[in-house]
VOBA-1610 file (N, C-alpha, C; in pm, whole numbers, padded with zeros to 5 digits, always signed):
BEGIN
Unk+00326+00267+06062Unk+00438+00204+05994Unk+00403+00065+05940Unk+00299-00014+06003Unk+00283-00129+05978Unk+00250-00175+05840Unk+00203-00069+05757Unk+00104-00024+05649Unk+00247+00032+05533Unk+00323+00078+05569Unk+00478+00121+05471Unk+00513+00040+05376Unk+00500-00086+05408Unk+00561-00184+05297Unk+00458-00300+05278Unk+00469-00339+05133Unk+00380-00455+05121Unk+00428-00610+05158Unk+00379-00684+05249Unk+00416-00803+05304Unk+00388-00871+05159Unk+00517-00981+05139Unk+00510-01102+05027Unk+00469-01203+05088Unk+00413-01250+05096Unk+00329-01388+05070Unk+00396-01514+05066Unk+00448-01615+05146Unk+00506-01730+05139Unk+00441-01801+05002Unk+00310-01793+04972Unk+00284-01852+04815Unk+00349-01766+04698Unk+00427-01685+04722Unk+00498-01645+04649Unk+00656-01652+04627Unk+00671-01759+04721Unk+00819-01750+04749Unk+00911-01785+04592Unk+00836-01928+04548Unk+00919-01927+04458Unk+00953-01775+04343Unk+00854-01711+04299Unk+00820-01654+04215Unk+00924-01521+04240Unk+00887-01506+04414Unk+00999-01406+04443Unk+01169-01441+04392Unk+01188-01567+04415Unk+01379-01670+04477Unk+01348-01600+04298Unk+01277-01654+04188Unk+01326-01626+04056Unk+01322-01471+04004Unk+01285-01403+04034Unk+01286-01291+04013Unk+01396-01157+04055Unk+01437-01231+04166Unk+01558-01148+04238Unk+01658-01210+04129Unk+01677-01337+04074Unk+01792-01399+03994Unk+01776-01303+03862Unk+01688-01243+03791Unk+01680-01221+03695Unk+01704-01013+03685Unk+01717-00985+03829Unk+01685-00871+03866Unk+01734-00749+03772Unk+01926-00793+03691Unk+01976-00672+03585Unk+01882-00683+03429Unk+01788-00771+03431Unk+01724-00822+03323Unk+01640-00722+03311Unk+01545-00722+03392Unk+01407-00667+03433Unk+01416-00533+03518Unk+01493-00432+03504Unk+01542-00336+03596Unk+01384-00229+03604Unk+01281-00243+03486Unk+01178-00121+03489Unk+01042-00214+03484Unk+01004-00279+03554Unk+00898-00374+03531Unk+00780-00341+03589Unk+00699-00263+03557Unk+00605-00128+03605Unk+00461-00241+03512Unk+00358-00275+03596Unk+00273-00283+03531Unk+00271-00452+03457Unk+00372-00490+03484Unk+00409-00634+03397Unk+00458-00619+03320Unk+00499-00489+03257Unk+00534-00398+03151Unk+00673-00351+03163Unk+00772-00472+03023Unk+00915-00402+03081Unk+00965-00307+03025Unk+01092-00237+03021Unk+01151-00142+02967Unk+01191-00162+02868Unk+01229-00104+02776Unk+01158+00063+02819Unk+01080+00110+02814Unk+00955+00049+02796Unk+00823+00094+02762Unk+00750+00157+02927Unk+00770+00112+03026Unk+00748+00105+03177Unk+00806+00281+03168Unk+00684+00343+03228Unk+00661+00443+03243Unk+00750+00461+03467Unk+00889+00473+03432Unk+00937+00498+03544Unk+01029+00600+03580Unk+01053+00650+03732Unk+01102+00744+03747Unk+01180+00700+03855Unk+01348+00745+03871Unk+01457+00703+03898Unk+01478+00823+03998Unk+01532+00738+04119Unk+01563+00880+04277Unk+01694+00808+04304Unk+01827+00873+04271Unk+01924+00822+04316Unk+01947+00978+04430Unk+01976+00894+04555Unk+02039+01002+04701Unk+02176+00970+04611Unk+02208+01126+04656Unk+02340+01153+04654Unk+02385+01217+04774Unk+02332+01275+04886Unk+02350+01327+04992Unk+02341+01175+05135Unk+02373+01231+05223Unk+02355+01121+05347Unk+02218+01084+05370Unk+02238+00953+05372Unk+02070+00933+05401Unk+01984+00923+05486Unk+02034+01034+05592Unk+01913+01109+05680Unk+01972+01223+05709Unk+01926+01313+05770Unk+01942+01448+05816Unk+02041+01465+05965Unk+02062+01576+05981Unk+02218+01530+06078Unk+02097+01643+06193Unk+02087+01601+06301Unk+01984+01683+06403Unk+02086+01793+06429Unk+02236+01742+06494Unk+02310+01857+06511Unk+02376+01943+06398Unk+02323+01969+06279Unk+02350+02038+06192Unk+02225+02087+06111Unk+02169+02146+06174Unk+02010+02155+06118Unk+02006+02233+06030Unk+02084+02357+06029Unk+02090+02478+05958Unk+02141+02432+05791Unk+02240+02348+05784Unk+02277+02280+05659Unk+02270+02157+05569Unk+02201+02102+05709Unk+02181+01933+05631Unk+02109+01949+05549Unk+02107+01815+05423Unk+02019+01823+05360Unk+02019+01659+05278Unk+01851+01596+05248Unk+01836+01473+05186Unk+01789+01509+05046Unk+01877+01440+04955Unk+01821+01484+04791Unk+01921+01402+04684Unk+01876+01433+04595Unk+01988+01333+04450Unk+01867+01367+04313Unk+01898+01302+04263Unk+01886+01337+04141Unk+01761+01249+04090Unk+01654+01292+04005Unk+01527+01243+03957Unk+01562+01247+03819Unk+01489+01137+03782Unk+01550+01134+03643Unk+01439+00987+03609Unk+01411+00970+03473Unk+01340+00930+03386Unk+01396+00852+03263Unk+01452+00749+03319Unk+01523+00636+03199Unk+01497+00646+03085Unk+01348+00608+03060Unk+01280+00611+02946Unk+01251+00692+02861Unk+01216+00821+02914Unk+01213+00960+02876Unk+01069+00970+02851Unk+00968+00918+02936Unk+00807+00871+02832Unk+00730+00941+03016Unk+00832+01026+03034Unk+00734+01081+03223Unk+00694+01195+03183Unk+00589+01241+03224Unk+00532+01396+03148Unk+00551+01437+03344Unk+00533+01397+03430Unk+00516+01478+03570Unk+00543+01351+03667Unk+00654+01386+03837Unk+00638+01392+03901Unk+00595+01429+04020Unk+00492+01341+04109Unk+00451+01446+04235Unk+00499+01398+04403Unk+00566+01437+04425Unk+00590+01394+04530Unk+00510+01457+04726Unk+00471+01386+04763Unk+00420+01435+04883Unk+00506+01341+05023Unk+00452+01397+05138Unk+00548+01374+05288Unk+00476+01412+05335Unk+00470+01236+05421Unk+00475+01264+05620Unk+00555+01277+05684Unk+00495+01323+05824Unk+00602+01356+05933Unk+00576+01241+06057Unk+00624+01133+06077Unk+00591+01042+06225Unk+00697+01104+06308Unk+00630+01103+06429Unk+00722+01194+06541Unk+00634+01138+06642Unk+00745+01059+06742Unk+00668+01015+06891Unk+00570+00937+06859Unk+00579+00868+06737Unk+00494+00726+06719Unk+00338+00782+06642Unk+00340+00874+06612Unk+00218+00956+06573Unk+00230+01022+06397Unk+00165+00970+06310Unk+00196+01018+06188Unk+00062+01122+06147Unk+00116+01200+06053Unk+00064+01276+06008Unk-00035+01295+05896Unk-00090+01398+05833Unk-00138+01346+05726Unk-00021+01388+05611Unk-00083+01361+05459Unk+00039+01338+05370Unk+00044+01453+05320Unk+00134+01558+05313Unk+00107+01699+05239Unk+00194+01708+05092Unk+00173+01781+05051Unk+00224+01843+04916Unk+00381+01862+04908Unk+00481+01805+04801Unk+00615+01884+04863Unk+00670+01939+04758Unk+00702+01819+04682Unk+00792+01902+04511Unk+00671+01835+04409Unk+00669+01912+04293Unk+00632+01845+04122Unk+00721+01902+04062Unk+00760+01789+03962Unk+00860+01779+03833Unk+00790+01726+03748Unk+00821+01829+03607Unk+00774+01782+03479Unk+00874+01821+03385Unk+01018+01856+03419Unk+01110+01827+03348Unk+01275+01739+03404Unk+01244+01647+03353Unk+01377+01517+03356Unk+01468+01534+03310Unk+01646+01522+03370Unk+01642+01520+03482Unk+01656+01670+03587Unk+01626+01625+03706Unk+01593+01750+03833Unk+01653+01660+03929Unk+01663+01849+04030Unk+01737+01788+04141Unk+01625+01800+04276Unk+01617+01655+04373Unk+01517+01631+04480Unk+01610+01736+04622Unk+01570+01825+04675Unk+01590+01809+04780Unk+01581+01864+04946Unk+01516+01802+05010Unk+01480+01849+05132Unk+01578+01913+05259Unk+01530+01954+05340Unk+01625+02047+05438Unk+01532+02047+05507Unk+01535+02001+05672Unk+01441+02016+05800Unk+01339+02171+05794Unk+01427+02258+05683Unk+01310+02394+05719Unk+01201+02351+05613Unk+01297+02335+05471Unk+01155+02269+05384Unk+01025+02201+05428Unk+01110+02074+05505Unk+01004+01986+05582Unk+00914+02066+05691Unk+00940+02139+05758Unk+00910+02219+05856Unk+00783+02295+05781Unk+00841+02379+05675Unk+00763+02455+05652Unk+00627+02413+05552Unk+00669+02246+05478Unk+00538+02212+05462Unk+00463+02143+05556Unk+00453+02105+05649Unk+00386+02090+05751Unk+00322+02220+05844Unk+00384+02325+05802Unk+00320+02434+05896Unk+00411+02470+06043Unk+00500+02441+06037Unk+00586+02447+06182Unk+00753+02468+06115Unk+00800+02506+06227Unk+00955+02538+06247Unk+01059+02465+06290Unk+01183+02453+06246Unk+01288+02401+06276Unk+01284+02311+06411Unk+01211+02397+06492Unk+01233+02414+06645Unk+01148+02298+06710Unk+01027+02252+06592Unk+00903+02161+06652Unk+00975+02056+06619Unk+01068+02016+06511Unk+01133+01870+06484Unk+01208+01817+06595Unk+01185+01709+06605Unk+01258+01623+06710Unk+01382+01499+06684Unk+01456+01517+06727Unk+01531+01392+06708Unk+01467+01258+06644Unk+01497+01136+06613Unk+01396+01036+06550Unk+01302+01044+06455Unk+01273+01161+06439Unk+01149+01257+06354Unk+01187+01144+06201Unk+01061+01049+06172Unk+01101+00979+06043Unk+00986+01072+05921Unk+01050+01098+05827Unk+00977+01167+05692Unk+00951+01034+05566Unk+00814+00992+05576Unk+00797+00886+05448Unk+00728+01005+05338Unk+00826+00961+05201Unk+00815+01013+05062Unk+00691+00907+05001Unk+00643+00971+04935Unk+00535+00856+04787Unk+00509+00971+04758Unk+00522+00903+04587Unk+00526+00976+04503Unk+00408+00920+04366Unk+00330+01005+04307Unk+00319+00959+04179Unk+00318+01008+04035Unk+00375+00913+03937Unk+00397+00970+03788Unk+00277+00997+03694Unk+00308+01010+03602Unk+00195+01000+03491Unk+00299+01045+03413Unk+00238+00914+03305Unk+00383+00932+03161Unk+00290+01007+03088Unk+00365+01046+02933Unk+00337+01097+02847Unk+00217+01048+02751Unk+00227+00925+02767Unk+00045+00892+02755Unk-00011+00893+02829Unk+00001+00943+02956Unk-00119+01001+03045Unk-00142+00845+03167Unk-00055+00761+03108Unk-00056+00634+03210Unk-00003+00692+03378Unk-00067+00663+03480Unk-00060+00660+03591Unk+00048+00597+03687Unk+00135+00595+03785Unk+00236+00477+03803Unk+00262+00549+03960Unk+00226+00453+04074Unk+00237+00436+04192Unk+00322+00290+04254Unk+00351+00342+04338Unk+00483+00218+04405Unk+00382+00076+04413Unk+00291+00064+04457Unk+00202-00080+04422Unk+00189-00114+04258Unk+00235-00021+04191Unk+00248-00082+04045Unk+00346-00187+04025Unk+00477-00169+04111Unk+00563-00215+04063Unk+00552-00372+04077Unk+00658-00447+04018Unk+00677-00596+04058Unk+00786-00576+04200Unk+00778-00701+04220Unk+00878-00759+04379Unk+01074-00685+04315Unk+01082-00674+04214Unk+01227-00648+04204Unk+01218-00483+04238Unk+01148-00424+04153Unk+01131-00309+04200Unk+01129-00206+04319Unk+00983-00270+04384Unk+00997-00265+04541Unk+01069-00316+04631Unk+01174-00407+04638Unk+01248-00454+04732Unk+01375-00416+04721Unk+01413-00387+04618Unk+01573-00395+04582Unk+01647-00221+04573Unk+01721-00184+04705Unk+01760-00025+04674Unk+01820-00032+04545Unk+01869-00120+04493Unk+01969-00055+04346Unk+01866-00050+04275Unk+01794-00075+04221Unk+01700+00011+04170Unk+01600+00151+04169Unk+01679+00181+04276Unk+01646+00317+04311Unk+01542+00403+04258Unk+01367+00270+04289Unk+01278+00347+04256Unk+01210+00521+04313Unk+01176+00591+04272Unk+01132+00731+04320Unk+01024+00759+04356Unk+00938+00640+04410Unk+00787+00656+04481Unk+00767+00627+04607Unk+00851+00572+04694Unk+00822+00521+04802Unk+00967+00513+04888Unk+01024+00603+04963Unk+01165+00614+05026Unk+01104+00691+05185Unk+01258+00696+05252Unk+01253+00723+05366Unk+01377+00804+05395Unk+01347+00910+05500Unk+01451+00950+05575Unk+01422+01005+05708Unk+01537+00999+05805Unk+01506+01052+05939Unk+01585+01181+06007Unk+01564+01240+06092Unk+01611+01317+06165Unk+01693+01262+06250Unk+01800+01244+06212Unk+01930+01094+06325Unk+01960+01224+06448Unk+01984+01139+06522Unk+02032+01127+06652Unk+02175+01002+06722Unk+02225+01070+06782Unk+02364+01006+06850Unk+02271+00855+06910Unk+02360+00750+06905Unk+02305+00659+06932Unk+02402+00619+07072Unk+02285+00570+07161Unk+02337+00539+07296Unk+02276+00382+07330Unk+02368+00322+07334Unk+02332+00163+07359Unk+02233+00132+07455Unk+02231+00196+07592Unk+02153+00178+07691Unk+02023+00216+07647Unk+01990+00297+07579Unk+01917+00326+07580Unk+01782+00249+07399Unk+01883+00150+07363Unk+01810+00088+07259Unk+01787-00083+07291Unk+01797-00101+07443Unk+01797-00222+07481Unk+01646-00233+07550Unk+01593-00355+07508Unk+01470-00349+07560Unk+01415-00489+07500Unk+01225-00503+07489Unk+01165-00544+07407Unk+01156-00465+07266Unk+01123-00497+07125Unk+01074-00466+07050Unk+00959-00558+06940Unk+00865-00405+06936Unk+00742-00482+06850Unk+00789-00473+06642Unk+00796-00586+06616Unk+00768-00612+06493Unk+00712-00543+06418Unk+00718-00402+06323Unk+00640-00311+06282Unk+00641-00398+06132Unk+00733-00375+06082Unk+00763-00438+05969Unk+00814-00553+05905Unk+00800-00638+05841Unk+00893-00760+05847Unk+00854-00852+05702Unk+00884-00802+05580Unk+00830-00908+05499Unk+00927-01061+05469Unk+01018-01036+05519Unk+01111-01218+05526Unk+01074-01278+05421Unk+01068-01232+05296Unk+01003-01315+05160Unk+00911-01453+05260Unk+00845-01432+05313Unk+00770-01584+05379Unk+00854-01638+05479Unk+00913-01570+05523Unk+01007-01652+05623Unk+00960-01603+05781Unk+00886-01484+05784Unk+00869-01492+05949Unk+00805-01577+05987Unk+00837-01584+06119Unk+00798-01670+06231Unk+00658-01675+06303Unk+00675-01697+06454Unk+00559-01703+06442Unk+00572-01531+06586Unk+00708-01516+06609Unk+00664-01441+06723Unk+00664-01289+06685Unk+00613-01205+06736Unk+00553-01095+06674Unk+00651-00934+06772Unk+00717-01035+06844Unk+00855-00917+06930Unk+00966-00984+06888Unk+01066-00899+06971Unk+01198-00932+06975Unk+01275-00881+07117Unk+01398-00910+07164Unk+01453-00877+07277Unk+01568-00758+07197Unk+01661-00683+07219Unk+01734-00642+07247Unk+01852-00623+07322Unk+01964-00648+07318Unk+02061-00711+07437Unk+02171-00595+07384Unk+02267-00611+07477Unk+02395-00519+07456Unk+02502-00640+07437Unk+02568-00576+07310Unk+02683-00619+07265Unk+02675-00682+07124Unk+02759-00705+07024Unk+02935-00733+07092Unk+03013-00554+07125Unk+03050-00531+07236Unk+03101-00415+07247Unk+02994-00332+07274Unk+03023-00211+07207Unk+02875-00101+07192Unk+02797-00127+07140Unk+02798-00182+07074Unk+02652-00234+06971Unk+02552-00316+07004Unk+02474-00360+06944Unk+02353-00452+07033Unk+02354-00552+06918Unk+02259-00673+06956Unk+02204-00827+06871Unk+02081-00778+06909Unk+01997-00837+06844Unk+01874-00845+06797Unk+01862-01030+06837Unk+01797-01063+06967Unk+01790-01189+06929Unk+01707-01306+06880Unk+01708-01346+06794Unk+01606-01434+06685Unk+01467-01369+06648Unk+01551-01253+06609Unk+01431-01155+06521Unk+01340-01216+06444Unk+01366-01304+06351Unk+01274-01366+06239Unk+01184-01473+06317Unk+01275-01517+06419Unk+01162-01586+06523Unk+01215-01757+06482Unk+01282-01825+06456Unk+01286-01955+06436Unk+01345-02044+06537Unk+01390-02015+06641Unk+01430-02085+06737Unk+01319-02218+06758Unk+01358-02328+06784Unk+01296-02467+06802Unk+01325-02502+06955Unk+01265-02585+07019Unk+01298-02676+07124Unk+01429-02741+07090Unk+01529-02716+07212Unk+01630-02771+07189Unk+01749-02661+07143Unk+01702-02601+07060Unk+01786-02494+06988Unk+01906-02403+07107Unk+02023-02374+07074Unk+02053-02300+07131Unk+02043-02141+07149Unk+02013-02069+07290Unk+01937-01976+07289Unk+01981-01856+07154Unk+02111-01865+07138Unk+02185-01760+07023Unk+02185-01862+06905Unk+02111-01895+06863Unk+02122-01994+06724Unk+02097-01879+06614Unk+02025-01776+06672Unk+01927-01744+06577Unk+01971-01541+06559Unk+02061-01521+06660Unk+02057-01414+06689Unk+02143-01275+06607Unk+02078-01196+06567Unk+02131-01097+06470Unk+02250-00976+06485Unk+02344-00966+06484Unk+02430-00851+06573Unk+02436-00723+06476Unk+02396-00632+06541Unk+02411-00445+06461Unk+02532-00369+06490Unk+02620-00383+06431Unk+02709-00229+06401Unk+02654-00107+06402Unk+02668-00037+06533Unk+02583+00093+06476Unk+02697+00231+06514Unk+02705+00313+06423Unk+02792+00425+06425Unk+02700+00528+06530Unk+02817+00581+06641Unk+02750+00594+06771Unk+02729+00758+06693Unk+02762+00793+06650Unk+02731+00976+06608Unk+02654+00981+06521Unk+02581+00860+06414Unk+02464+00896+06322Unk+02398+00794+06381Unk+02415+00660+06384Unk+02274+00589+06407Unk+02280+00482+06269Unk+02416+00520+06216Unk+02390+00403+06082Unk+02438+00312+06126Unk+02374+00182+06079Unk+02367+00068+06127Unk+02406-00065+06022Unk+02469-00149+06037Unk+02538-00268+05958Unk+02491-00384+06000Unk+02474-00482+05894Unk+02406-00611+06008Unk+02527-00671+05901Unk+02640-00757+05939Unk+02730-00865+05867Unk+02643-00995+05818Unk+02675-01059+05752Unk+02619-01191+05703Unk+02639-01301+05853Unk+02465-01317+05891Unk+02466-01431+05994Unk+02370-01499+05957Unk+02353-01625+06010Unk+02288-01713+06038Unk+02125-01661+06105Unk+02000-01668+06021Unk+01890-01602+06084Unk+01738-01704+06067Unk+01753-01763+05989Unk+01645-01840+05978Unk+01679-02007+05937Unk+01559-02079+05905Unk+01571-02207+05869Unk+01430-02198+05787Unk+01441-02189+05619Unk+01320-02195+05564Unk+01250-02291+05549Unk+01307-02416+05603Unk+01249-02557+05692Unk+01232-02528+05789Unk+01181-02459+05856Unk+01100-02425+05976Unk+00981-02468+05967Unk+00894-02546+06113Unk+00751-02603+06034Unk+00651-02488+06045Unk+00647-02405+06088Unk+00594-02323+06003Unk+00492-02292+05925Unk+00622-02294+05841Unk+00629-02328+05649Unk+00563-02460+05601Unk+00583-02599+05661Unk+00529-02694+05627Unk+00695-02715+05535Unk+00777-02668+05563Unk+00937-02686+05439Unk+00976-02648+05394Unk+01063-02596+05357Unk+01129-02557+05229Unk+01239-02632+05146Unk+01264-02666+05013Unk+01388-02715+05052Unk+01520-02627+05036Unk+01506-02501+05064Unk+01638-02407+05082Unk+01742-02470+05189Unk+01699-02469+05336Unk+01735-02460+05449Unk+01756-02368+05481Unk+01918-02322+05576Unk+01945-02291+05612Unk+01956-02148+05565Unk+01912-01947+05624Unk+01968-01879+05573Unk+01995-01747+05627Unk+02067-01652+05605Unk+02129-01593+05648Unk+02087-01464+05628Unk+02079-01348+05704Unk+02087-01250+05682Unk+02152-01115+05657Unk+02169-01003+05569Unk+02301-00946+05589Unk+02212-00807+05532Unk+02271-00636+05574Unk+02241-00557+05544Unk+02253-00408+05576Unk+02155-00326+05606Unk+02203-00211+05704Unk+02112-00157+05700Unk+02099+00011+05741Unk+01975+00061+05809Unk+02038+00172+05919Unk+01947+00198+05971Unk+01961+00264+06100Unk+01942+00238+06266Unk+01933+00236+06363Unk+01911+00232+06491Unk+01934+00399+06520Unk+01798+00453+06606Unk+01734+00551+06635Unk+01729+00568+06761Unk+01817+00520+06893Unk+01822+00490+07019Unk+01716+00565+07126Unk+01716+00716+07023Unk+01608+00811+07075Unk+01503+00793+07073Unk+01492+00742+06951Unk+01299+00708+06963Unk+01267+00575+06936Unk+01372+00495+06987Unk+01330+00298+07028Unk+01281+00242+06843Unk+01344+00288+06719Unk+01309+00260+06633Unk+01437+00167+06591Unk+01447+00023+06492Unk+01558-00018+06456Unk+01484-00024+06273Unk+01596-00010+06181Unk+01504+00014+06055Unk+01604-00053+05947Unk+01571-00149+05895Unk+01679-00204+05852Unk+01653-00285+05692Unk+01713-00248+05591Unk+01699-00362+05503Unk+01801-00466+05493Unk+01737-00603+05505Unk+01787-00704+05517Unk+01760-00785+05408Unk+01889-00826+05315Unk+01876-00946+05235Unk+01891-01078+05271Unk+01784-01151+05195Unk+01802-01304+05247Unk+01827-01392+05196Unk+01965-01483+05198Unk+02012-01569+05124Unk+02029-01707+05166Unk+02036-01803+05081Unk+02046-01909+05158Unk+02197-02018+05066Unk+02209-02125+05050Unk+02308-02196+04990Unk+02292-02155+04813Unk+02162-02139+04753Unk+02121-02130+04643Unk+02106-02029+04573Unk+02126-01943+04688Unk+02096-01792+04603Unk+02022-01651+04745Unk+02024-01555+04664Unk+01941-01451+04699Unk+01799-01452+04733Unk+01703-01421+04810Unk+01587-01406+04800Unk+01553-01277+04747Unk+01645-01171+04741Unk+01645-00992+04757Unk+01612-00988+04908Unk+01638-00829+04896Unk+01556-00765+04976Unk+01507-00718+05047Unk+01498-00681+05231Unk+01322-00660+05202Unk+01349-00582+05375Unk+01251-00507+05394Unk+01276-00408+05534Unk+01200-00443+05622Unk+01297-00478+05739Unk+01244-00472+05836Unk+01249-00388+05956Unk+01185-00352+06025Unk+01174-00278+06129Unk+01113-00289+06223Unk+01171-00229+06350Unk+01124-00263+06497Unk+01091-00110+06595Unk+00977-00154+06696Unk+01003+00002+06728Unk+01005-00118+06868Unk+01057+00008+06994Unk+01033-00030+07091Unk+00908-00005+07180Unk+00898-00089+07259Unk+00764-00118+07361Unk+00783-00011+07520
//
């Protein structure tokens, strides 16, 4: 998982703060190359966005592929299977070479390109998509093509690089713990600590406390601490707008943002100690976009 997303670069911060501002501008920016010329391909879910474990026979993850530009001669899409912390290799799943089509998977699909049955999937079971194009001039286009608006931002609902899981009922006791930092690009804002705690509450739900890691000497112990809404029968998860970092943290050596906040959603996976979340980061000035983080447990 560590390897899923590309970490941004604190020397990129500014470049990122302006680029999220400009984001309905620049919606196809493939290559440095904007639209419509940007050879891109569009995955809007229209179904739930993971698979229901207790409905195996009918669930299903999919929406619609489609090609803004109209300049895509082929999509290819391939899938892993991580299960019990162990990933797979990447196999073969759908190609499209006529725009628009409909994407969509069902645990037997998945099953059966991997070589196994309904019966081998497990609860938590996460499926990573990548995909790649080739337009009609024969140009090439993979999710590292894109710019920072692209890759960070779901409304843009790029079609090379997505996720879905096999959900499971979520049980509080059982998502309380340590967790290790799998993922975390914080436009430059993480910290320096590389876990997190897990606590129960407010209610059923759990905090995350000072995930991004900025707590100081002195600080109070909840200065920093993140709280999850999580729907106890899927595992979907809400984070409200809180208080999460200080991009004047030294760190950084400064910022002059300050103070900023995090807000978003995701999942919690109680079964298999995973928390998966995209979190945007804002501060008095604006948006940073963006950007996923995730935790598994220890």
């Amino acid at each position: 998982m560590k390897n899923i997303y590309k970490i941004l670069l604190v020397t990129f911060l500014a470049v990122s703060f302006s680029a999220c501002e400009d984001i309905d501008k620049d919606p196809y920016e493939v290559n440095g190359i904007d639209g419509p010329f940007g050879s891109f391909v569009r995955l809007d879910i229209t179904s739930a966005a993971v698979l229901d474990v207790t409905n195996i026979a009918t669930t299903v993850f999919g929406g619609t592929v489609s090609a803004p530009a109209g300049n895509v001669a082929s999509w290819d899409l391939r899938v892993r299977r991580v299960s019990g912390g162990t990933a797979s290799d990447y196999v073969p799943f759908l190609n499209v070479t006529s725009f628009p089509a409909e994407f969509a998977a069902t645990p037997a699909d998945l099953a059966a390109a991997f070589g196994i049955t309904t019966a081998d999937l497990i609860p938590g079971d996460r499926f990573d998509f990548e995909a790649v194009s080739v337009g009609t001039d024969g140009t090439v286009v993979t999710f590292d093509d894109f710019g920072p608006n692209l890759q960070g931002n779901p409304a843009q609902a790029q079609g090379y690089r997505f996720v879905t899981f096999l959900s499971c009922p979520f049980i509080q006791a059982d998502a309380l713990g340590t967790y290790a930092i799998l993922s975390n690009d914080a436009v430059g804002f993480q910290g320096t600590n590389t876990t997190f705690e897990v606590i129960a509450g407010p209610g059923g739900n759990i905090t995350m406390v000072d995930p991004i890691g900025h707590l100081l000497p002195g600080d109070a112990p909840d200065r920093y601490n993140v709280a999850i809404t999580v729907n106890a029968g899927s595992g979907q998860a809400t984070v409200g707008s809180t208080l999460a970092y200080d991009s004047g943290h030294p760190v950084f050596g400064g910022t002059p943002y300050g103070l900023g906040n995090v807000d978003g959603s995701g999942f919690v996976f109680s079964c298999a100690g995973s928390i998966v979340l995209n979190l945007r980061f804002t501060v008095a000035a604006g948006s940073f976009g963006s950007t996923p983080f995730v935790g598994q447990k220890l």
